[in-house]
Structures are given as C-alpha cells and as structure tokens.
C-alpha positions in Angstrom: 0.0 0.0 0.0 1.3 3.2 -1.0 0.7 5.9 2.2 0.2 9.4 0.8 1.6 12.0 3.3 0.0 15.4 2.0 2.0 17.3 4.7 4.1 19.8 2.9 6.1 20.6 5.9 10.0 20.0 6.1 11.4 17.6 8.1 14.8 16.5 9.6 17.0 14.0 7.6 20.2 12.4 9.0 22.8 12.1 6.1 26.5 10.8 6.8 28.4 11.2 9.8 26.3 14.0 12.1 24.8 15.7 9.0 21.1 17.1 9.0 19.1 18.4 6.9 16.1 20.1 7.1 14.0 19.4 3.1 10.8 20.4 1.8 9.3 17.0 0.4 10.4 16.9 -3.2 7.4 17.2 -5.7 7.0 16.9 -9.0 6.8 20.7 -9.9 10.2 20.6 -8.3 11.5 17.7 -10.4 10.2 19.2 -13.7 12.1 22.7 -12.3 15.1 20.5 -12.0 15.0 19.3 -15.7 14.6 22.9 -16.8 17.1 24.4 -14.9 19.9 25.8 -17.1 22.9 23.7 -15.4 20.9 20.2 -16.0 19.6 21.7 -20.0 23.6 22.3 -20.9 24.2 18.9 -20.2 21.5 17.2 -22.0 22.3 19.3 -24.8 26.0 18.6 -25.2 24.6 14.8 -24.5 27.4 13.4 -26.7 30.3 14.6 -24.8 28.5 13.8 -21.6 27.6 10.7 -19.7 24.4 9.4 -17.4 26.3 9.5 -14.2 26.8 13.3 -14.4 23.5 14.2 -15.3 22.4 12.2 -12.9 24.5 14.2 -10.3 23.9 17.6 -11.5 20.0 16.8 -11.3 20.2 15.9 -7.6 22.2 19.2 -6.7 19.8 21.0 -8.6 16.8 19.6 -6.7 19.1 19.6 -3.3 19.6 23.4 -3.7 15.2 23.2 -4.3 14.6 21.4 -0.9 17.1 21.8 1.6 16.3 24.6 3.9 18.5 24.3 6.7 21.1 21.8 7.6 23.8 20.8 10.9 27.4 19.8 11.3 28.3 21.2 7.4 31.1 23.4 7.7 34.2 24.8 5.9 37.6 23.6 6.2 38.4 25.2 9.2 35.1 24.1 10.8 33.7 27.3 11.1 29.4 26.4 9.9 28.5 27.7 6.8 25.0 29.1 5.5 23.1 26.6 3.1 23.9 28.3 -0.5 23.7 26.7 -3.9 27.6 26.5 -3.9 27.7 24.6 -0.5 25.2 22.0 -1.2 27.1 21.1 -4.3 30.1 20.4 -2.1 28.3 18.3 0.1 27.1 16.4 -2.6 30.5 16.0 -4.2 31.2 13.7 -0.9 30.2 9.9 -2.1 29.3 9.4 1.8 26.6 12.3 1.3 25.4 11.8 -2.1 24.9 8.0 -2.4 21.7 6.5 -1.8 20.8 4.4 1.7 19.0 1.0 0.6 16.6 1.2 4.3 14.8 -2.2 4.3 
C-alpha cells in the first residue's frame, strides 16, 4: 500500500556522519524545475560529450539546492558552519558518503 503524506512541511533527515538536513518533500513541480534548470539543460544538450552519471548528479544538486532549507554539522575547512547556498550544497554532494543512496529495508 502506497501511504500518501499530503503534509508539505519539512522535516529533519540524517545524512553521513552527524549531518542534518532540514527538506521540503520533493514534488513533481520541483522535479520538472530541475529538468529545466539551465545547469541540467547544458548537459543534456552537449549529451554526446557527456555521460548518465553526471547528469544524474547535477539533477540531484539542482533539486538539493530546491529542498534543503536548513542543515547541521556542514562546515568549511576550518570548521567554522556555513549558510546553506547553492555552492555549498554542491560540495556536500560531491562527498560519495553524502550523495549516495541508503538502501533502508
């Protein structure tokens, strides 16, 4: 059974290590955003000299930088916090720890 949640409220998500975020469920006006957004239309259109696993990764900063609101324990290298920016959220995702998917059974 599929349980519908119509709650558009964010909520706290534990990533690696003591990361939180704090995201906006992801919907599908965000997703088609996303697919238009100029950094994921470049790719697609230079296609040939790209391959699926980057345009898979630029889609999910794309829609990070749509849903994440707030987050914890993301700082510089010095340590010092940082604000969540497009920028930053790219970085985080760049970490393989971060970015991959948890298989939850």
């Amino acid at each position: 059974m599929l349980k519908l949640n119509l709650s558009s409220d964010p909520r706290w998500v534990d990533l690696a290590g003591s990361v939180r975020i704090k995201a906006r469920p992801l919907t599908s006006a965000m997703m088609l955003a996303a697919r238009n957004d100029p950094r994921v239309t470049a790719l697609v259109k230079s296609r040939d000299k790209t391959d699926e696993d980057s345009l898979t990764l630029e889609v999910a900063k794309v829609l990070a930088g749509l849903v994440i609101e707030d987050w914890d324990s993301v700082g510089d290298k010095s340590g010092a916090p940082v604000p969540v920016s497009q920028d930053w959220i790219d970085a985080l995702l760049d970490l393989w720890p971060v970015f991959k998917p948890s298989r939850k059974k």
